[in-house]
Kinemage of the C-alpha trace (Angstrom):
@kinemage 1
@onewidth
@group {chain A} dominant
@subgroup {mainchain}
@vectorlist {calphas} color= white
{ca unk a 1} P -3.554 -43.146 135.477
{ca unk a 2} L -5.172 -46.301 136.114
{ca unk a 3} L -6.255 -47.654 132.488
{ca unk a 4} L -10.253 -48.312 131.642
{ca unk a 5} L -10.919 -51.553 129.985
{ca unk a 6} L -14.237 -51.823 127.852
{ca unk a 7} L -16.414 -54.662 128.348
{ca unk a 8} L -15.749 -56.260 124.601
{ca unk a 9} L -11.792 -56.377 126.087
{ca unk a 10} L -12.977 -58.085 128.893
{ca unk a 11} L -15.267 -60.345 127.317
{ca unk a 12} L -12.441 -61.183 124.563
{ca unk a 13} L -9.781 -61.717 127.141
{ca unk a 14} L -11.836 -63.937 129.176
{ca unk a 15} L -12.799 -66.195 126.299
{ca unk a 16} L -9.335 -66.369 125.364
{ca unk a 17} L -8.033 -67.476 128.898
{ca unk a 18} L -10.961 -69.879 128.803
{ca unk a 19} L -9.366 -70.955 125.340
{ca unk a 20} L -12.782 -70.293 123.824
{ca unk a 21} L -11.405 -68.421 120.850
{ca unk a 22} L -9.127 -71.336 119.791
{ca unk a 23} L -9.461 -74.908 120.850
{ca unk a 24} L -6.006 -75.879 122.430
{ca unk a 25} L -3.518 -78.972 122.243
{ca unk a 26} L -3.586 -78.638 126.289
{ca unk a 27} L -4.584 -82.387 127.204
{ca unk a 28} L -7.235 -82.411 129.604
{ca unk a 29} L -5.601 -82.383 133.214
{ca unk a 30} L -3.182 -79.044 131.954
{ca unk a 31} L -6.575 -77.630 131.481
{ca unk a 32} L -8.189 -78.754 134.504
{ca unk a 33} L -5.071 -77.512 136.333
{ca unk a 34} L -5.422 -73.780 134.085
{ca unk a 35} L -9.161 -73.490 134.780
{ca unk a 36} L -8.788 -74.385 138.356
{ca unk a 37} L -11.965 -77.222 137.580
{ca unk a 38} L -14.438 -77.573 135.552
{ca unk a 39} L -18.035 -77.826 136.822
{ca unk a 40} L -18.971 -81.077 137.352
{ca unk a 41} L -22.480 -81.181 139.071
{ca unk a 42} L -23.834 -83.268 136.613
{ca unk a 43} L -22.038 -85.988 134.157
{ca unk a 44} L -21.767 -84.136 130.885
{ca unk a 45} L -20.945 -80.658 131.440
{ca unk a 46} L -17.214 -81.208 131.760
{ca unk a 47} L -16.998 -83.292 128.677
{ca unk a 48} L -18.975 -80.613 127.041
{ca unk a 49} L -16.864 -77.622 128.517
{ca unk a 50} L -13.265 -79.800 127.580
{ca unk a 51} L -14.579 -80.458 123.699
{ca unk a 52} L -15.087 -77.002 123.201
{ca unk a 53} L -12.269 -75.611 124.570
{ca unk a 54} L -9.437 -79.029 123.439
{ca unk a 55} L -8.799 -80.099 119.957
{ca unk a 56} L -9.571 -83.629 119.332
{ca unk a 57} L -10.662 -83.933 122.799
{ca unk a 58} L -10.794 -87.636 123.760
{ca unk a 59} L -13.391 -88.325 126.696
{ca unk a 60} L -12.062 -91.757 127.393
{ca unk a 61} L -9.242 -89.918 128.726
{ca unk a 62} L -11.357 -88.573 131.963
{ca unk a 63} L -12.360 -91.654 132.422
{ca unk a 64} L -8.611 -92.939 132.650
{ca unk a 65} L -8.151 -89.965 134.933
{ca unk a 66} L -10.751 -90.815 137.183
{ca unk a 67} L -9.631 -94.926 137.274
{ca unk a 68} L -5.969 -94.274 137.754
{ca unk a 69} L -7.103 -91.391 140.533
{ca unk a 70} L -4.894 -88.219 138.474
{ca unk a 71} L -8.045 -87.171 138.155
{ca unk a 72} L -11.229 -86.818 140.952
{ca unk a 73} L -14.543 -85.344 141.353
{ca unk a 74} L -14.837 -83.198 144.267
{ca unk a 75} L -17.170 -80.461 146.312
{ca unk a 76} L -15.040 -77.478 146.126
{ca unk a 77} L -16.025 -73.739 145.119
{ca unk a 78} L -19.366 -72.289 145.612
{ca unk a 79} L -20.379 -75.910 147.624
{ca unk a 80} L -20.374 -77.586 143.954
{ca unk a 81} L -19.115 -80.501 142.510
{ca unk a 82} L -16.196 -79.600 140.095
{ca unk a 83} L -13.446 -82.111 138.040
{ca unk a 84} L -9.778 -81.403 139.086
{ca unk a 85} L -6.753 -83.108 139.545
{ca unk a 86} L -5.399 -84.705 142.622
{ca unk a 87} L -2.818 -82.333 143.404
{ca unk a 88} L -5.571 -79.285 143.258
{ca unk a 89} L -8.056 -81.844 145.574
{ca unk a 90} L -5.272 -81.678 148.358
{ca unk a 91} L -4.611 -78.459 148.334
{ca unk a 92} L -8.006 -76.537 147.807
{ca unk a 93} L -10.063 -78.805 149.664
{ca unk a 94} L -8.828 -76.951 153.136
{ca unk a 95} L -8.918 -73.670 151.926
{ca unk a 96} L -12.286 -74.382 150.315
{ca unk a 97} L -13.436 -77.167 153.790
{ca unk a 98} L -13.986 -74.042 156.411
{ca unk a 99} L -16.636 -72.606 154.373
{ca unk a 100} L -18.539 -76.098 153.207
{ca unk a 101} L -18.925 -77.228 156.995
{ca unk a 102} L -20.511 -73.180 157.663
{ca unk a 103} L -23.743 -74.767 155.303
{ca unk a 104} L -24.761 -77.765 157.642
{ca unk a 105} L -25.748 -75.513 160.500
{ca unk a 106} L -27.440 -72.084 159.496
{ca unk a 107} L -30.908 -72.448 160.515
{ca unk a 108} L -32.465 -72.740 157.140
{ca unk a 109} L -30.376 -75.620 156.443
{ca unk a 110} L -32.961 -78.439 155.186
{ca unk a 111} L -35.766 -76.789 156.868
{ca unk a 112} L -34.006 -76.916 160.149
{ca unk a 113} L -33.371 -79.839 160.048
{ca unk a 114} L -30.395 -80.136 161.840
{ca unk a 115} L -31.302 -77.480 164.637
{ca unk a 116} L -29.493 -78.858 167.795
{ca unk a 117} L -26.745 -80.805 166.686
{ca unk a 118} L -22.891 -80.915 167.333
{ca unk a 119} L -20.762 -79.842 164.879
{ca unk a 120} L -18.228 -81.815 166.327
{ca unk a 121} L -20.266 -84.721 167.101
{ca unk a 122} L -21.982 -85.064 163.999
{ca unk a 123} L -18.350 -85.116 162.317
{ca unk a 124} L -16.730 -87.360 164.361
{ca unk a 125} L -20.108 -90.075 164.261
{ca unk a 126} L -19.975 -89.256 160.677
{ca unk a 127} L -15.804 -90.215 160.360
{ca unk a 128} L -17.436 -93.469 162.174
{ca unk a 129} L -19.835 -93.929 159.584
{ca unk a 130} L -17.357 -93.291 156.285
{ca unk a 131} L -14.855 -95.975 156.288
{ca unk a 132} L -12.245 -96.808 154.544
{ca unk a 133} L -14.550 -97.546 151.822
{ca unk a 134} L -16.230 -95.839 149.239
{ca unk a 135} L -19.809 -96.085 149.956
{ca unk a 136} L -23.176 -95.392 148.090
{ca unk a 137} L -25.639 -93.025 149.011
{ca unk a 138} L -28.077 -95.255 150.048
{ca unk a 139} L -25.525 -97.034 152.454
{ca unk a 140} L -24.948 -93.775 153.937
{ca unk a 141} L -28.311 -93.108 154.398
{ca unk a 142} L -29.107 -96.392 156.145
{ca unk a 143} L -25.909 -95.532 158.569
{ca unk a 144} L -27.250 -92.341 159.242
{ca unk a 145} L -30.938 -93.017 159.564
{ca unk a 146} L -29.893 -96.403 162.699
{ca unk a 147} L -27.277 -93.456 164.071
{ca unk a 148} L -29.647 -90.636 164.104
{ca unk a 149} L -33.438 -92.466 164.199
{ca unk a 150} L -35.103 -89.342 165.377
{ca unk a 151} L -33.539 -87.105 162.947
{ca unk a 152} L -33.780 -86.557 158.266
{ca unk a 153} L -31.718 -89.028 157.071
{ca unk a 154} L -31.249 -86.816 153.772
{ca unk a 155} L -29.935 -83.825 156.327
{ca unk a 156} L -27.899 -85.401 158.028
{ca unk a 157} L -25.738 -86.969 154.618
{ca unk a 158} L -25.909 -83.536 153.591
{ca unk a 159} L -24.578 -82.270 156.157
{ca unk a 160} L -21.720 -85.146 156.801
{ca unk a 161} L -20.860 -84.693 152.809
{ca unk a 162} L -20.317 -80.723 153.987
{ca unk a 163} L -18.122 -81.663 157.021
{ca unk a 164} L -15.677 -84.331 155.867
{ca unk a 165} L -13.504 -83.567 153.057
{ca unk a 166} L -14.939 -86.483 150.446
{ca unk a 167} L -15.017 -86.870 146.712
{ca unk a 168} L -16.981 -89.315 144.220
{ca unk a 169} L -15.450 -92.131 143.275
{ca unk a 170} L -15.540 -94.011 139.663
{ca unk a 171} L -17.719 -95.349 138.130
{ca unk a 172} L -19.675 -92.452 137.955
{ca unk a 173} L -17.826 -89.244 136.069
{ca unk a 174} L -17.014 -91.877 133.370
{ca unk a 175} L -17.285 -91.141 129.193
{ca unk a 176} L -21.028 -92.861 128.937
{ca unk a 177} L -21.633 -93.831 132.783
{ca unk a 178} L -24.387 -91.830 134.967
{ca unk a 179} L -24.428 -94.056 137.945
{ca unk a 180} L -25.457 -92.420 141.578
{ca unk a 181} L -22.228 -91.457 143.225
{ca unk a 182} L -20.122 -93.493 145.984
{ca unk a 183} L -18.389 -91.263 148.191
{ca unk a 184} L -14.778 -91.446 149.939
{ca unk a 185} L -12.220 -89.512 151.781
{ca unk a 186} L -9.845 -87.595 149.567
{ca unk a 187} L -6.701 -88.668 151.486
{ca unk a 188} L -7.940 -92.264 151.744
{ca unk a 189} L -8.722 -92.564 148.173
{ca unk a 190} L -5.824 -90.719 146.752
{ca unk a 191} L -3.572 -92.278 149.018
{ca unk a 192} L -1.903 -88.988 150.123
{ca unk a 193} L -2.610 -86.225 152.993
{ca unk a 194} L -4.471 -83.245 152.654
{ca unk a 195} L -2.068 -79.938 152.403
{ca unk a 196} L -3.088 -77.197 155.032
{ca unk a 197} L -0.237 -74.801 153.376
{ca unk a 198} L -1.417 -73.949 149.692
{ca unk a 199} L -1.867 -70.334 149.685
{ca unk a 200} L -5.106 -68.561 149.559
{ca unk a 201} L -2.942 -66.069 147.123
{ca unk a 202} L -1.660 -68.908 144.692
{ca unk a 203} L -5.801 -69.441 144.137
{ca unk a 204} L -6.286 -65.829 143.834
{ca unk a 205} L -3.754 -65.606 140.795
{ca unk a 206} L -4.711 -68.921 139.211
{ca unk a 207} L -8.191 -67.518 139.508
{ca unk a 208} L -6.828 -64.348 137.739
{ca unk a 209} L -5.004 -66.195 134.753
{ca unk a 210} L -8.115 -68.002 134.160
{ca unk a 211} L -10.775 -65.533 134.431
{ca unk a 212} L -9.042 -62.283 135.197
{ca unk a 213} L -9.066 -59.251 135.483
{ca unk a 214} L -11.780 -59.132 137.941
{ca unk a 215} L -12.770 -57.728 141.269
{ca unk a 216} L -12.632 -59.033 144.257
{ca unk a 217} L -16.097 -59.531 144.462
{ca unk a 218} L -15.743 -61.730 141.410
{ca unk a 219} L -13.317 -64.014 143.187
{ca unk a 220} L -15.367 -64.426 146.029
{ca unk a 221} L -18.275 -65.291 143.622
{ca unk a 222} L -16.471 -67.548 142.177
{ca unk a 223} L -14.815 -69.149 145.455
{ca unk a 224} L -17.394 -67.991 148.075
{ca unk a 225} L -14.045 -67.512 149.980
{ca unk a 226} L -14.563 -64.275 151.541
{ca unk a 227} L -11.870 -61.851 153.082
{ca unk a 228} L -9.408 -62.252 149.831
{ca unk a 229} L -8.314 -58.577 149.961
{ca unk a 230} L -5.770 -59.550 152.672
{ca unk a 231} L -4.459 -62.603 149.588
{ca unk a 232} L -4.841 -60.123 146.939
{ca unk a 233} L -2.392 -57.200 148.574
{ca unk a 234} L 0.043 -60.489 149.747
{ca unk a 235} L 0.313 -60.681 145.992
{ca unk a 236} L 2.562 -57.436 145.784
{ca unk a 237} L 3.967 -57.001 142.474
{ca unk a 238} L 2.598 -59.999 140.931
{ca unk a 239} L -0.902 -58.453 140.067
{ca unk a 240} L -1.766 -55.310 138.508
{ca unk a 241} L -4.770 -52.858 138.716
{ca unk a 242} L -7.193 -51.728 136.300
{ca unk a 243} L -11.151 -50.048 135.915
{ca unk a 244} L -13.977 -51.183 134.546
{ca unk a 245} L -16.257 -48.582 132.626
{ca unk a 246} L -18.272 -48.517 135.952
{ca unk a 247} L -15.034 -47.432 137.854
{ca unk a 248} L -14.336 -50.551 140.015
{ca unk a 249} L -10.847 -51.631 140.834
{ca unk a 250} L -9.862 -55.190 138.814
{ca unk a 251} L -7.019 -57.326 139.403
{ca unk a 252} L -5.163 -59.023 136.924
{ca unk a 253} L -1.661 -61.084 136.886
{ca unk a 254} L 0.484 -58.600 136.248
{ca unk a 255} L 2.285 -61.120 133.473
{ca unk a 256} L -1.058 -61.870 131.624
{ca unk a 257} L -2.073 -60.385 128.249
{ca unk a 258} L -5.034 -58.384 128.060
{ca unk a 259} L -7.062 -59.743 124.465
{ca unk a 260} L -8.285 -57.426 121.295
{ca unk a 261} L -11.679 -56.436 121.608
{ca unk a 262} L -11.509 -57.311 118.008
{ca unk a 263} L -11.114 -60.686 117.948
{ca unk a 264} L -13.133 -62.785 116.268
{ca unk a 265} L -15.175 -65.452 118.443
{ca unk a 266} L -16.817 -68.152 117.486
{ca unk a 267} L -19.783 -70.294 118.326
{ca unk a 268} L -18.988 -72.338 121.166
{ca unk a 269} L -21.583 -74.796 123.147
{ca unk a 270} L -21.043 -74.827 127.058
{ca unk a 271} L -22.058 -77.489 129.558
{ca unk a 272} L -24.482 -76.468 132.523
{ca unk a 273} L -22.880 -74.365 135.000
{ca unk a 274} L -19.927 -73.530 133.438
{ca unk a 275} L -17.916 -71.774 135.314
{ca unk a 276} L -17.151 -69.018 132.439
{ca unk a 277} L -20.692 -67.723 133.497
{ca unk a 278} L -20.600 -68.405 136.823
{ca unk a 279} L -17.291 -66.856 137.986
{ca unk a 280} L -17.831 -63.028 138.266
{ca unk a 281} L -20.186 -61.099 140.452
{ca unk a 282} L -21.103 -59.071 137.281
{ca unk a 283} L -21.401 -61.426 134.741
{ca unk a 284} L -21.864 -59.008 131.829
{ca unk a 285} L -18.723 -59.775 130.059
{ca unk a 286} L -20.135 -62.741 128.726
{ca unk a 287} L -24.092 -62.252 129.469
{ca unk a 288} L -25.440 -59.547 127.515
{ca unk a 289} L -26.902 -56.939 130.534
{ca unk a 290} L -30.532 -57.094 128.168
{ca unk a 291} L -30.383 -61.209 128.917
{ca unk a 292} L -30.896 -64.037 126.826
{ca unk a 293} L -34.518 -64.994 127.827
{ca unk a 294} L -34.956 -68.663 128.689
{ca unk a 295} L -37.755 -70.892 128.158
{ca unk a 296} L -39.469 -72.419 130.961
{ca unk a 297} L -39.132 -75.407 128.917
{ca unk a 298} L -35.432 -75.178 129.109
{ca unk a 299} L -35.396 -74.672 132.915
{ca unk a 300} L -34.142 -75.618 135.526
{ca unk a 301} L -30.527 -75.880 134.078
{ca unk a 302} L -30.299 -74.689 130.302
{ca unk a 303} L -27.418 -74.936 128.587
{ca unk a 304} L -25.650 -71.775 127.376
{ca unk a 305} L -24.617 -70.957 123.416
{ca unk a 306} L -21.864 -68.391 123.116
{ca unk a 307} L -22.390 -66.241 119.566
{ca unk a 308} L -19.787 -63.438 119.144
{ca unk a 309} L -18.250 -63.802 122.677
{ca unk a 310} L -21.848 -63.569 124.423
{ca unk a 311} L -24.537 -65.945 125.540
{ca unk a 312} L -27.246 -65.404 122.647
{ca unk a 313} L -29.366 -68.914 123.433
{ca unk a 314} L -29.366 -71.991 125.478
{ca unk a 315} L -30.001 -75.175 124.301
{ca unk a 316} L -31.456 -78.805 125.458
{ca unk a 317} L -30.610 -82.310 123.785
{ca unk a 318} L -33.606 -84.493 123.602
{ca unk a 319} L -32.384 -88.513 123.056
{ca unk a 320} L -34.446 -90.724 122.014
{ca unk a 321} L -33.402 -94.784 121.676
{ca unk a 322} L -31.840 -93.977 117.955
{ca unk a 323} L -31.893 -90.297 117.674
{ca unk a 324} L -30.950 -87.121 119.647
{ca unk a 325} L -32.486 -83.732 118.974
{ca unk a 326} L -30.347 -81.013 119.713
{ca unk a 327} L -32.667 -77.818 120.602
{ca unk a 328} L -31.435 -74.487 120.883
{ca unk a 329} L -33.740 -71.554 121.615
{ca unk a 330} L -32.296 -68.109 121.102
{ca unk a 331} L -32.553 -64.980 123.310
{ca unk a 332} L -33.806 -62.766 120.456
{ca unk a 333} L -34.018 -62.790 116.927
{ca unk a 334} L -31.275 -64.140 114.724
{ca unk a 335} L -30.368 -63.941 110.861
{ca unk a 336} L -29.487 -67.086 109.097
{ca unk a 337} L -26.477 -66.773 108.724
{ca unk a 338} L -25.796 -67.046 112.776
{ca unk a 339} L -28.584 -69.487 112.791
{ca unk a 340} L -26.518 -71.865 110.232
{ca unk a 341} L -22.797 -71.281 112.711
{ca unk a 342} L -25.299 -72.307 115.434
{ca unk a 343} L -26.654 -75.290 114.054
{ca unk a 344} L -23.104 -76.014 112.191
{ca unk a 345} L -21.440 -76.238 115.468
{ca unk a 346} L -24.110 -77.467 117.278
{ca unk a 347} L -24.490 -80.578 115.096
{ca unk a 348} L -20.698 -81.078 115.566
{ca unk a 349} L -21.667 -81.448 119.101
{ca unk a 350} L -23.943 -84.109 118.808
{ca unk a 351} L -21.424 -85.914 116.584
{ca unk a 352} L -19.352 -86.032 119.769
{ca unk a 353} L -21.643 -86.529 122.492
{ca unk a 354} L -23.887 -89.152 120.703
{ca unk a 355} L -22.128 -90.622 117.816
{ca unk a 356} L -24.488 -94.017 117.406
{ca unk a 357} L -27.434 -91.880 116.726
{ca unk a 358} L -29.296 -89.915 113.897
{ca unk a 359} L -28.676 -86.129 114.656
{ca unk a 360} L -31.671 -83.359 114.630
{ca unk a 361} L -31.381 -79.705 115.057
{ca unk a 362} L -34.430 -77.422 115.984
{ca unk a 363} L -34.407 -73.920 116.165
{ca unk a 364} L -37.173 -72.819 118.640
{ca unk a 365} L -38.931 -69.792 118.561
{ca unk a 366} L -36.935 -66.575 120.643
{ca unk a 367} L -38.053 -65.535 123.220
């Protein structure tokens, strides 16, 4: 009989393949590699998600990553920008490159905006266009807007950054640096081909060791690969079935260790869009199914706080020239004593992520 695992073992078994239980002495690319990424979209978040999850995390090291090119910043699952290493940008980009260049022409694509054109002539203008080079946005957009006069210069880039496998170069990505991105072709930049033979199964069970067990509905959440059941059976032997308490079928690696719903977990502070959160269709293992409220004020991209294993508030960090307020609003009441491991940790944070200035904690109102 197929065995029922509660939510609390999920939950505690995702944290710990997240290595949110216990920071790790993994250095930063071995956890790249594990997590398959970390969420990148904006500058902080990975820093964020690597401190909490690495002892003695040193940022300086992504920025050596990103200089010496181990390390890269590329649009990969879900159409987002996530921090891997080389070897995964060569080998995911094609799996993940027939679904990004699907975006660029469905109708409601900018407006419309690109109603009419050639796939295959917008790519190969746009191969014109991207050099050898890594160029800025707004050199893009001045490209674009003298090759396409009559059409949005802003739909168009889109739509070229969907259609040729590209990546953000350095500076930008860097410990302290926020600058707009410059874009490049991975095989230019990197020096090194794109690989057309990685296996859509390998992902599936790298998926699985990092987030697992889940459904296949999860892994196409988390990929927005779709027809994985075919990769999934090609696994044989290597995975192994279980059921949630709502009955569905969830894979796991048959090798991996399930985690004791008993396990302690504590507070942990997660960038935007971390992919712990994002990565499952049903998202209840880590969000509790009542929701932790968020304030308009915190919108649109708050910051999740884990308390025992679950998101209980999400926070904001207000800098000013010589101080940064750390602001954490939680999803319902709290006692004190999870108010002080909130601010405790939270306060460690800042330490980190702003060490020149005076540190504030605020504990808004729930909601």
């Amino acid at each position: 009989m197929t065995e029922v695992l509660s939510n609390r073992v999920l939950n505690r078994t995702l944290l710990a393949r997240q290595h949110l239980l216990d920071r790790t002495t993994l250095d930063a690319a071995q956890m790249c590699t594990h997590l398959v990424g970390l969420q990148a979209q904006e500058v902080r978040p990975p820093f964020i998600g690597l401190w909490s999850r690495i002892a003695d995390f040193d940022p300086i090291v992504i920025s050596d990553g990103l200089e010496d090119r181990s390390l890269v910043r590329i649009t990969l699952m879900r159409g987002t920008i996530h921090l891997v290493t080389a070897s995964d940008a060569v080998r995911i980009a094609p799996l993940i490159q027939p679904e990004l260049e699907k975006a660029p022409f469905r109708k409601g694509f900018f407006f419309g905006a690109t109603v009419g054109m050639d796939r295959e002539d917008v790519r190969a203008r746009g191969e014109r266009i991207l050099g050898d080079e890594p160029m800025t946005t707004a050199e893009l957009r001045k490209l674009i807007t003298a090759e396409w006069p009559d059409r949005d210069p802003g739909a168009v880039l889109q739509a070229l950054l969907y259609l040729l496998p590209v990546l953000q170069t350095p500076p930008r990505g860097k410990w302290g640096h926020n600058e707009r991105p410059r874009w490049a072709r991975i095989s230019t930049w990197l020096g090194r081909p794109l690989e057309s033979d990685y296996p859509a199964e390998e992902l599936v069970l790298r998926y699985l060791r990092a987030f697992g067990p889940a459904s296949t509905m999860d892994m196409q959440t988390w990929s927005r690969l779709t027809g994985l059941r075919p990769a999934v059976e090609r696994l044989g032997d290597r995975v192994r079935t279980y059921t949630d308490e709502r009955g569905r079928v969830l894979y796991d690696a048959a090798d991996a260790e399930l985690a004791d719903p008993e396990l302690p977990a504590p507070v942990r502070y997660l960038g935007v869009y971390d992919n712990a959160l994002l990565s499952h269709q049903d998202r209840t293992r880590i969000v509790p199914e009542t929701g932790a409220k968020v304030s308009q004020s915190f919108s649109p991209a708050p910051s999740p706080v884990l308390f025992d294993g679950f998101v209980a508030a999400w926070y904001r960090i207000d800098a000013a020239a010589d101080s940064a307020r750390l602001v954490v609003a939680p999803g319902a009441r709290i006692s004190k004593k999870t108010a002080a491991a909130i601010e405790a940790e939270g306060m460690r944070m800042l330490a980190f992520l702003e060490p020149d200035k005076r540190a504030e904690f605020e504990l808004a109102p729930p909601r």
